[in-house]
C-alpha positions as a printed Julia matrix, in Angstrom:
122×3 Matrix{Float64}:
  -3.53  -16.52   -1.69
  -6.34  -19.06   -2.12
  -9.12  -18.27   -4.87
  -7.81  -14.68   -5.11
  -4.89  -16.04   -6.84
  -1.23  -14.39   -7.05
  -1.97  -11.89   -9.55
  -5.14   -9.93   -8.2
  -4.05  -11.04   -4.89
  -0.38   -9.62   -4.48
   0.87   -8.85   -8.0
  -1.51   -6.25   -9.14
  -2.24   -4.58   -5.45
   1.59   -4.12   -5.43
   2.14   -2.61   -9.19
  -0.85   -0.19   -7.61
   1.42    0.81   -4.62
   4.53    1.44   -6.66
   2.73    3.46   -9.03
   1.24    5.63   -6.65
   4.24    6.38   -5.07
   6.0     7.23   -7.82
   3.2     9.55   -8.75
   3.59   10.97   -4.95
   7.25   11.64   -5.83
   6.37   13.09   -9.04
   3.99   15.25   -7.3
   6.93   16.75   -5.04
   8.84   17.25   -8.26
   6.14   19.35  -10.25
   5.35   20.99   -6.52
   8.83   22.65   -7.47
   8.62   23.57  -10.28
   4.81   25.0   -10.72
   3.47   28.41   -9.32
  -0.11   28.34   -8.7
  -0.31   31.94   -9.14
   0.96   31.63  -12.83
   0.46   27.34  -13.56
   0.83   27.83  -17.54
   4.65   29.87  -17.07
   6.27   26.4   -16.71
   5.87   23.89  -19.26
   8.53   21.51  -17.28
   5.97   21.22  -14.05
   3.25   21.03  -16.21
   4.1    17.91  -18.07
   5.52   16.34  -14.58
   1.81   16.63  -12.87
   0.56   15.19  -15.72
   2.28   12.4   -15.77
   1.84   12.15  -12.27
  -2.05   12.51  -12.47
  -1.91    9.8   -15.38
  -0.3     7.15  -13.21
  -2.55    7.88  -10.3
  -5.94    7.61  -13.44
  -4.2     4.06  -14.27
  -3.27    3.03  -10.61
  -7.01    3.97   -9.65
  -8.29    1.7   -13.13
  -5.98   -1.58  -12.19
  -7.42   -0.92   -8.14
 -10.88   -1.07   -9.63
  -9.65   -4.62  -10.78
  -8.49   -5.39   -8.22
 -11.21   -4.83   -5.86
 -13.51   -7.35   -7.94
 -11.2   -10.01   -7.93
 -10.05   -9.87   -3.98
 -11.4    -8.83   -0.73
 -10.91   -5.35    0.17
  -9.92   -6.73    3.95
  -7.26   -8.69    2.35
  -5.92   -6.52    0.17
  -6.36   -2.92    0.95
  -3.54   -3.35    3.93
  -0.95   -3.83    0.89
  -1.76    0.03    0.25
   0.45    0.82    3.39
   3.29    0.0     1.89
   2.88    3.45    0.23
   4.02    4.69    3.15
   7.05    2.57    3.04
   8.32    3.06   -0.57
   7.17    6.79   -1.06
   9.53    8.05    1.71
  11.93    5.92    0.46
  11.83    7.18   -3.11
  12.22   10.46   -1.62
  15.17    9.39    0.41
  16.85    7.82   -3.05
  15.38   10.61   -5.4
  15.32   13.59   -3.51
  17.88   13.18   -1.28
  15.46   13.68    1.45
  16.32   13.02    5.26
  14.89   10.45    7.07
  15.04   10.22   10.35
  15.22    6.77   12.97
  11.77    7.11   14.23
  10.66    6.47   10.66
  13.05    3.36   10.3
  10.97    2.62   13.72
   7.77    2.68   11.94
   8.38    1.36    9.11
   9.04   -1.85   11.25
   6.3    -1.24   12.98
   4.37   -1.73    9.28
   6.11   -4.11    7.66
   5.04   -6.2    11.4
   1.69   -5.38   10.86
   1.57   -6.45    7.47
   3.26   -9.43    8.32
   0.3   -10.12   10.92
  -2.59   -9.05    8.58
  -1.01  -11.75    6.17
  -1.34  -14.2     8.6
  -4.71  -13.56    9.65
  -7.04  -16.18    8.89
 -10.07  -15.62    6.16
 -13.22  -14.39    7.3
C-alpha cells in the first residue's frame, strides 16, 4: 500500500464498489416495479430508487476521498470489481443466470487485478 495506506488505499475503494453494486441491484429492483409513464403510482419503486440513488450520492462522496488520498492509477482498477460482485448479487438476489463465459471473465479480471496490484509505482 505504501503512503496511501490500507484505508484510502483498499478499504474505502472497496466499501465504494460494494455500495455501488448494491445500488446497481437496487436499480434492477425499482426497474420492476416503476412505470415511467406513471413514476408516482408506485410508492414501493419509488422508495427503492431512492435508496438506490442515495448510496450511489454517498459512494460518489467517500470516492471523492478517496481520490485525494490515492492515485487514481492505483486505485480506480478496484472499480472493476463492480463487475464481479454486481452480477453476482444478481445471481444470489435475483436468481439471475449466469452463464460460463462470465465465470471465464471474471477470471480473466480478478488476473488482471492481480497484475495491476503488482505493478510497480510510477
Amino acid at each position: 500500500m505504501g503512503s496511501v495506506g490500507l484505508l484510502w488505499g483498499l478499504l474505502a475503494p472497496l466499501g465504494c464498489v460494494c455500495v455501488i453494486s448494491t445500488g446497481q441491484l437496487l436499480f434492477k429492483l425499482a426497474s420492476g416495479h416503476i412505470d415511467f409513464r406513471r413514476p408516482l403510482a408506485d410508492p414501493q419503486g419509488l422508495a427503492i430508487l431512492a435508496v438506490a440513488l442515495a448510496l450511489y450520492g454517498a459512494a460518489t462522496l467517500v470516492w471523492v476521498s478517496v481520490l485525494r488520498h490515492a492515485p487514481l492509477s492505483r486505485i480506480y482498477p478496484i472499480m472493476a470489481l463492480s463487475f464481479v460482485l454486481t452480477p453476482l448479487g444478481g445471481m444470489v438476489v435475483l436468481k439471475e443466470p449466469i452463464s460460463t463465459h462470465y465465470w471465464a471473465g471474471v477470471g480473466l479480471i480478478l488476473a488482471g487485478l492481480i497484475v495491476i496490484s503488482r505493478a510497480p509505482a510510477a
